[in-house]
C-alpha positions as CSV (number, residue, x, y, z in Angstrom):
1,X,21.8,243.1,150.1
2,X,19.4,245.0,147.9
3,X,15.9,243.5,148.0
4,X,15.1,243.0,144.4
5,X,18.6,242.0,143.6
6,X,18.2,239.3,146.8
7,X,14.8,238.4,145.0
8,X,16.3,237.7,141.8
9,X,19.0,235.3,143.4
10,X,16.6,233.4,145.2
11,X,14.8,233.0,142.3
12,X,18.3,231.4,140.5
13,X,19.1,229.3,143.0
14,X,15.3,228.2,143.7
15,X,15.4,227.6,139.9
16,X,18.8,225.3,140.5
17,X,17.4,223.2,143.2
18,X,14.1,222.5,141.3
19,X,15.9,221.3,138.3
20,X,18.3,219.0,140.3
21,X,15.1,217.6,141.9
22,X,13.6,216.5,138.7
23,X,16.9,214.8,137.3
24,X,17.2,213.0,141.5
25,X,13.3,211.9,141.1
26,X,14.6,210.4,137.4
27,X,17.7,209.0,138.6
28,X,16.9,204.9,138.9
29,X,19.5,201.7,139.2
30,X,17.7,201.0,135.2
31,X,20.1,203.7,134.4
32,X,23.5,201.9,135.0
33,X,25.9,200.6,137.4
34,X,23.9,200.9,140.8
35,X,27.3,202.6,142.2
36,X,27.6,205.1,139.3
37,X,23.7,206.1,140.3
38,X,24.6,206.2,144.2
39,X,27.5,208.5,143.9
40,X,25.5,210.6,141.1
41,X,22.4,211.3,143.6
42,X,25.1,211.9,146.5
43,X,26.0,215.0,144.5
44,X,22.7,216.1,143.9
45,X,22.5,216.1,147.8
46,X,25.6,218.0,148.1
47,X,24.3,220.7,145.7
48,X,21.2,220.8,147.6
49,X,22.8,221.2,151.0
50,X,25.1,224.0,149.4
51,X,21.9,225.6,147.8
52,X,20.0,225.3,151.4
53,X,22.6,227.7,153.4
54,X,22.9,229.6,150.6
55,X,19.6,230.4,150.5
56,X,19.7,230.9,154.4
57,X,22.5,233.6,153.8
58,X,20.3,235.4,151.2
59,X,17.5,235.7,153.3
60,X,19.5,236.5,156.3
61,X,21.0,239.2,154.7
62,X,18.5,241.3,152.7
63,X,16.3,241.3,155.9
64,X,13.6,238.9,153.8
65,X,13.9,236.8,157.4
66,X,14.3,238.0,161.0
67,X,18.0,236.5,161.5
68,X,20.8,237.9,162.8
69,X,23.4,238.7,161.0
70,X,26.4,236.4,162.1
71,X,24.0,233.5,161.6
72,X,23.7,234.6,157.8
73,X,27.2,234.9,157.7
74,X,27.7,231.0,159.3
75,X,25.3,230.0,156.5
76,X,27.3,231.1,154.1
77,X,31.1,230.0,155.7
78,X,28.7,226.3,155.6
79,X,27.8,226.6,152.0
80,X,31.0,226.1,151.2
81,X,31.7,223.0,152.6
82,X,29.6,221.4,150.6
83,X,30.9,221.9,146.9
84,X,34.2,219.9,147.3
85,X,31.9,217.3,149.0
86,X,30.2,217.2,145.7
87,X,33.3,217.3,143.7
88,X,34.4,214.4,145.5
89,X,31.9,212.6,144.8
90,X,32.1,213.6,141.0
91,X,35.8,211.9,141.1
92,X,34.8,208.8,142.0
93,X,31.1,209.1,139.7
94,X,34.0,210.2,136.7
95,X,36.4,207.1,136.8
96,X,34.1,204.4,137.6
97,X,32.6,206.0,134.5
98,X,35.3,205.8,132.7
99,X,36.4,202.1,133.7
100,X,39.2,203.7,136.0
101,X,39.3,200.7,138.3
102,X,41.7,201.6,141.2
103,X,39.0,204.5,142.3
104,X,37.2,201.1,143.3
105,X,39.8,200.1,145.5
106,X,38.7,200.5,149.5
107,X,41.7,203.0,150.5
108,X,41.7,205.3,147.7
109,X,38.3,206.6,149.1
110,X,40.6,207.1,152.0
111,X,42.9,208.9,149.9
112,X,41.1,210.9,147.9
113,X,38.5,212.1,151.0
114,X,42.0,213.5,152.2
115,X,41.8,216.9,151.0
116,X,38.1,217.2,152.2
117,X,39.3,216.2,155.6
118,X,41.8,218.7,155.8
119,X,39.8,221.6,154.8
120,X,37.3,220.5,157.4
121,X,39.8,220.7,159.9
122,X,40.5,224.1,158.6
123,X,36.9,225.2,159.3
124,X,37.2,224.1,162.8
125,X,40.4,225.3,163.5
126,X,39.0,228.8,161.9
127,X,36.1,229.1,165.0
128,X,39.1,230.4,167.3
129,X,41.9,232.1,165.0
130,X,39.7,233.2,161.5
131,X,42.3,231.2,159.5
132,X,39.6,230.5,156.8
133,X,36.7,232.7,157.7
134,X,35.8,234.5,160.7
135,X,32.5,236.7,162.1
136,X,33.3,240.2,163.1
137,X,31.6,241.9,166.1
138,X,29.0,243.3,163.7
139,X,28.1,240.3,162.5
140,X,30.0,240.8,158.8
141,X,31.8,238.0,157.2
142,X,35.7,238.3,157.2
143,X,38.0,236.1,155.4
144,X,40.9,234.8,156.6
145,X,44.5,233.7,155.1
146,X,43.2,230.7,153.6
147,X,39.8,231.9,152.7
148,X,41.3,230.5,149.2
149,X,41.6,226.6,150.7
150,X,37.9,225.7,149.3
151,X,39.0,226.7,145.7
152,X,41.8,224.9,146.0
153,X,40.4,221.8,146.9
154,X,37.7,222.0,144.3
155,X,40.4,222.7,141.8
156,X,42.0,219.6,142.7
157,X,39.4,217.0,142.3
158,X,38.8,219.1,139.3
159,X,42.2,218.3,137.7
160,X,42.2,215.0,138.9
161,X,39.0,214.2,136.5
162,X,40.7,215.8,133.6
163,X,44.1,214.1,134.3
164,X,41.4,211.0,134.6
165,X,39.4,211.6,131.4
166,X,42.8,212.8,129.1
167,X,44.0,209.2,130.0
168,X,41.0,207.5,128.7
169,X,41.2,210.1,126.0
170,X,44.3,209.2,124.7
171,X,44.5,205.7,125.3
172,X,41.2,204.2,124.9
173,X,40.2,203.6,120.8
174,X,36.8,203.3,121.7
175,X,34.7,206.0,120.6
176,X,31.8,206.2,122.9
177,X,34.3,205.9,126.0
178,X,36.4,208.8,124.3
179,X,33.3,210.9,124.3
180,X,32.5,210.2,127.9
181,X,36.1,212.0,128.6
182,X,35.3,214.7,126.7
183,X,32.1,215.1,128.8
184,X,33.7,215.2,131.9
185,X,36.7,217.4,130.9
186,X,33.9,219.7,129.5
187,X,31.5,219.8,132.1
188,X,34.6,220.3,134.4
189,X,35.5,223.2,132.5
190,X,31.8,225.0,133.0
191,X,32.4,224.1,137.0
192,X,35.8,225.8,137.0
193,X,34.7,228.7,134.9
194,X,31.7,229.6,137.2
195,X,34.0,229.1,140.5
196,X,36.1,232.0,139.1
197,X,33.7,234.2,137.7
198,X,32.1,233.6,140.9
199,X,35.5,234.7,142.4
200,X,36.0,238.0,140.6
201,X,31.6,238.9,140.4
202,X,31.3,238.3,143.8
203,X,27.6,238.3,145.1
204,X,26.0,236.3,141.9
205,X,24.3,233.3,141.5
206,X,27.0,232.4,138.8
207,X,28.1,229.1,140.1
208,X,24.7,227.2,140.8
209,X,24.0,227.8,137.8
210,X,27.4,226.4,136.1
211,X,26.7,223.6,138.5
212,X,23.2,222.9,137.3
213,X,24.3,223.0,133.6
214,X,27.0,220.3,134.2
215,X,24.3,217.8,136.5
216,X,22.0,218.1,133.3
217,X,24.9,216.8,131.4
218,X,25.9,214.0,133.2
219,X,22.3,213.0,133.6
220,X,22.0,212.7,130.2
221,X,25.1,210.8,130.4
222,X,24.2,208.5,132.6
223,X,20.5,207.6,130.3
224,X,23.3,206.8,127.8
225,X,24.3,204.4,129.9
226,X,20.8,203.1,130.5
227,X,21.1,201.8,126.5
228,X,24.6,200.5,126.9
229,X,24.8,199.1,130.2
230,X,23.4,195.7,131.1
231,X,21.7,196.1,133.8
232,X,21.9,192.5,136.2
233,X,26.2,192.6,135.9
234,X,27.2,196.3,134.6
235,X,28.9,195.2,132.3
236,X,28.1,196.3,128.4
237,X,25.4,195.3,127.0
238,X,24.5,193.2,123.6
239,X,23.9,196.5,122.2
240,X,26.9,198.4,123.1
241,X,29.1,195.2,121.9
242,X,27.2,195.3,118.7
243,X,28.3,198.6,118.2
244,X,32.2,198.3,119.4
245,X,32.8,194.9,118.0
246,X,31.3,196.3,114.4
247,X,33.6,199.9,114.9
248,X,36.0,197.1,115.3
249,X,36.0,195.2,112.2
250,X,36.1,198.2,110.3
251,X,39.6,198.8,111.6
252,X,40.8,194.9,111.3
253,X,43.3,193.7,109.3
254,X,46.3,191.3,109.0
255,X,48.5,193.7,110.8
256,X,45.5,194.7,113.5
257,X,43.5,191.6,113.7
258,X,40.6,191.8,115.8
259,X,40.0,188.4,118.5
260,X,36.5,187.5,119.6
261,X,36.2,185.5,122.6
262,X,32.7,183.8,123.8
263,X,32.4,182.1,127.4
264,X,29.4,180.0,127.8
265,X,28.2,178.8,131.5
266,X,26.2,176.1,131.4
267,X,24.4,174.7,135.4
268,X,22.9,171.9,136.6
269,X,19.3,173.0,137.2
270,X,18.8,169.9,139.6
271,X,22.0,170.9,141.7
272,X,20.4,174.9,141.6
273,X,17.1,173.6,142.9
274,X,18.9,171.5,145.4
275,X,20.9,173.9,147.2
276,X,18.4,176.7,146.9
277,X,21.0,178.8,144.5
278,X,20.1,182.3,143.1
279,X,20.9,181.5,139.2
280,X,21.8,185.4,138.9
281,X,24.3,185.0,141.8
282,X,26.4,182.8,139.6
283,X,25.8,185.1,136.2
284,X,27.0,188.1,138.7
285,X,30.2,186.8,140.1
286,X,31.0,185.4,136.5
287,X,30.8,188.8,135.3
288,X,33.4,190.1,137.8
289,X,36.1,188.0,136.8
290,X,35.2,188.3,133.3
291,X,35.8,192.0,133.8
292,X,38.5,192.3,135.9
293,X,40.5,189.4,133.5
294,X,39.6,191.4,130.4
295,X,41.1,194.9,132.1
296,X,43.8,193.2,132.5
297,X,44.4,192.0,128.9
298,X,42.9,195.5,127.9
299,X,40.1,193.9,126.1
300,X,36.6,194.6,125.6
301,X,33.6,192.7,127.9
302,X,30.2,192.3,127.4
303,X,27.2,190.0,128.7
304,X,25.9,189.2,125.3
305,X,22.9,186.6,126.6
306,X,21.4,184.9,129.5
307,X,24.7,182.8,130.3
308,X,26.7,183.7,127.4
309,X,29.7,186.3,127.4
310,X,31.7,188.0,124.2
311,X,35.1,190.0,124.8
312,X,37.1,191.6,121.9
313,X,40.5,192.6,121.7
314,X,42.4,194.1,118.9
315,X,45.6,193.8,117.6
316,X,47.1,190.4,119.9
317,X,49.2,188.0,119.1
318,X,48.4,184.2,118.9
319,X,50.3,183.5,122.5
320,X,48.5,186.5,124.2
321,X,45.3,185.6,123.0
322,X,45.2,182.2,124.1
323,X,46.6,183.5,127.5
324,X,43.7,185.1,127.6
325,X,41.5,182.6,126.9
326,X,42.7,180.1,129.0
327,X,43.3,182.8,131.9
328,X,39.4,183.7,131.9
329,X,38.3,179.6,131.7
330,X,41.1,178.6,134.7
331,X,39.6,181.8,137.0
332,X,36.0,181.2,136.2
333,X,36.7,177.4,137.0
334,X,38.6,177.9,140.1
335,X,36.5,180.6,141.6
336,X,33.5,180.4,140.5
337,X,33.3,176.5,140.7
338,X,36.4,174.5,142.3
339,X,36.3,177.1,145.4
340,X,32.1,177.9,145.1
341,X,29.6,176.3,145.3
342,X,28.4,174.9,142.1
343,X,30.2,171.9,141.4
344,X,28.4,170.5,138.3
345,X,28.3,173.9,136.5
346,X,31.0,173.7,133.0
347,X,32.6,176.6,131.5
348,X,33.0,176.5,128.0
349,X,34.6,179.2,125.5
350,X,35.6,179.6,122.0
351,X,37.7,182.2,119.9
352,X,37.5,183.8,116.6
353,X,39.9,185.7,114.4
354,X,38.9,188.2,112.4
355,X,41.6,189.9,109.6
356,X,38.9,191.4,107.3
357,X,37.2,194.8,107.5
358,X,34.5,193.1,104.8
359,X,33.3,190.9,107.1
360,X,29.7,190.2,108.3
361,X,29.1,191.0,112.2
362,X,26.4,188.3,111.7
363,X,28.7,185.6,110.0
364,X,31.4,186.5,112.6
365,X,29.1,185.5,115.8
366,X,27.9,182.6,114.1
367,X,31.4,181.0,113.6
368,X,32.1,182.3,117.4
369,X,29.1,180.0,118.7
370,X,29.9,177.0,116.3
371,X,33.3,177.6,118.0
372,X,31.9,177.0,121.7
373,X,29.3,174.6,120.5
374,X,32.4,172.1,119.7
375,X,34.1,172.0,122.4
């Protein structure tokens, strides 16, 4: 490799690993669902492991270090192991995102680590017959049959998160979960693009740098969630059900009436005191089965104060809506109280339906709490 031309990558890829060091030293739990951060900084790893042998290889082979030249051509064959790694852990980052909730299930990371485990295999098959890649006597890198296998597997996740996101796309109403789709199928797109311009201008920095654009994006993505996201549950936040349940009115009427539902957990303080119980433990596990009941049903969720909870739900009937209800009081109860610990905590809850597009938000809560207030 030319020298200058092997400067002027380094100085790319240098450039790529600096700026994915600032967004990992901003990345914090404050900026959503602890998971969504985890899986986020695990591809920020990737990218930097990927980055790390290719910068080996560069050096390697433009004489910048003393190395010889089948151990360049191993750093490269390793560098790209770790981009469907990091894709991988985009899938699972995308559709916890985007409320996907059987990614969360324990065997699907099973299932969907699958195709990494197979090209992995590959690679260590490939030490004794080249079927990927394979190091010639001179110390050149030769590809092998399935030198394609990587691509392949990065294509896949790839379609699998816009398969994912078009789902949410065109099923979900709500706007600010339709533009985290869009995200995702966008910043996909940049990913794909620079794997196959990489492809056909082989020997340029191309796909760091597609890489780096789309961690920038989801970054910004992710401080988005830092205003929507309550931070103690994950669930959405006053703010963001200010925002839906108001984009919501706008669309009620008598043929699409919009339901309000608010849950309020009320605790002995005596018994808490007593039995050395973490308050937010209860507030947590609440939160759970608020969510998963309300996936169920479709609805909205949201932790709208210290103990109290509003869902939404558009366009239900009367039967469905107090099926609902009376699912979320009879789960909270059993689980959270009958089975737990907390024996003197009450659940109470109250509904609202709302058939006017006129209507105050304000006005609307307020007859929601008088509703809870009572029973």
């Amino acid at each position: 490799m030319d020298f200058r031309y092997a400067l002027l990558y380094l100085v790319v890829e240098l450039y790529c690993a600096a700026q994915a060091a600032i967004i990992y030293t901003k990345v914090s739990d404050y900026l959503g669902a602890r998971i969504e951060v985890s899986l986020f900084k695990r591809m920020i790893i990737m990218f930097w492991l990927f980055l790390l042998f290719e910068i080996l290889w560069v050096l390697g082979t433009s004489g910048m270090v003393a190395m010889p030249l089948e151990y360049a051509s191993l750093c490269k064959i390793l560098s790209t192991l770790f981009i469907p790694f990091e894709v991988y852990f985009w899938l699972h980052f995308a559709f916890r995102r985007l409320k996907i909730k059987w990614i969360a299930n324990p065997g699907m990371n099973i299932v969907t680590m699958l195709p990494c485990i197979i090209m992995v295999a590959c690679y260590l098959i490939s030490i004794k017959n080249g079927l990927v890649f394979s190091i010639a006597e001179d110390g050149s890198l030769v590809q092998g049959p399935l030198a394609a296998l990587t691509g392949m597997v990065d294509n896949l996740y790839g379609i699998s998160i816009i398969i994912g996101a078009l789902t949410v796309l065109l099923r979900n109403k709500d706007t600010m979960m339709r533009w985290k789709s869009v995200r995702h199928i966008i910043f996909i797109a940049i990913c794909t693009a620079g794997g196959i311009l990489d492809a056909v201008l082989s020997m340029t920095p191309i796909m760091p740098m597609m890489i780096t654009l789309s961690l920038v994006g989801l970054f910004s993505s992710l401080q988005e969630g830092q205003i929507t996201t309550d931070y103690l549950t994950e669930m959405n936040n006053r703010r963001e059900a200010t925002r839906f349940i108001g984009e919501a009115i706008r669309k009620s009427s008598e043929d699409l009436p919009l339901w309000l539902i608010m849950i309020e957990i009320k605790t002995d303080n005596k018994e808490i005191e007593q039995k050395d119980i973490d308050e937010e433990t209860i507030i947590v596990k609440a939160a759970k089965i608020i969510s998963d009941v309300a996936y169920l049903y479709d609805a909205f969720s949201s932790r709208w104060g210290d103990d109290i909870f509003v869902m939404a739900a558009q366009g239900m009937n009367d039967i469905r809506v107090n099926d609902f209800e009376e699912g979320l009081i009879w789960r909270l109860k059993w689980e959270l109280f009958e089975k737990g610990d907390w024996r003197s905590a009450c659940v109470y809850s109250g509904k609202v339906k709302c058939e006017d597009k006129n209507v105050n938000l304000a006005d609307l809560i307020n007859t929601l709490r008088l509703s809870v207030e009572e029973k």
